[in-house]
N, C-alpha and C positions, 0 to 999 in steps of 0.2 A: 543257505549255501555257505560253505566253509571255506574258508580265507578270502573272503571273496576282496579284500586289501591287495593280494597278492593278483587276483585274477585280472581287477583292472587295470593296476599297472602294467599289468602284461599286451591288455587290450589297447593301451593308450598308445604305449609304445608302438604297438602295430608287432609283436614279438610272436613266436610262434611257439610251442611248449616245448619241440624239441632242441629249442634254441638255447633256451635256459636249462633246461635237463644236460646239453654237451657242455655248457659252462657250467654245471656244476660236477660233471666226469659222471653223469648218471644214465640210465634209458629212459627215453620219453614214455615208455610206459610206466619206469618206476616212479618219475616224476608225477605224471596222473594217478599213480593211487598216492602218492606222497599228499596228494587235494582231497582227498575223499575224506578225512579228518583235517582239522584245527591242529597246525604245524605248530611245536614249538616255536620258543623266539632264537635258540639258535638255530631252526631250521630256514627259520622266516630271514634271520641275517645272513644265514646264506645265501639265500635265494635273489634278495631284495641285491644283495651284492653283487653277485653272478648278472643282474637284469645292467644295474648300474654300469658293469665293464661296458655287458654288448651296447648299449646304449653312447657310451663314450668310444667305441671304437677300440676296445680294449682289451675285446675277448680274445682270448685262447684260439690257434688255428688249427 
């Protein structure tokens, strides 16, 4: 399975995909094929970034 780094932090978090898809200004669909390959690492620092805000209470509204 492919980034699967990204997928449990998402799991841990208790996050939901289009949560991190609207913090990163994408669609949660585009976000789901964004998983279907091995993201780049600036893709991955986006992302990881994007989880971090909503995490700290810091997302975007």
């Amino acid at each position: 399975m492919y980034n699967l780094d990204v997928r449990m932090l998402i799991k841990k978090n208790r996050l939901c995909h289009y949560e991190v898809a609207k913090e990163i200004g994408i669609s949660e669909f585009t976000f789901c094929k964004w998983l279907r390959e091995e993201l780049s690492e600036d893709k991955k620092k986006l992302v990881f970034s994007a989880i971090d805000r909503i995490v700290r209470g810091e997302a975007n509204a």
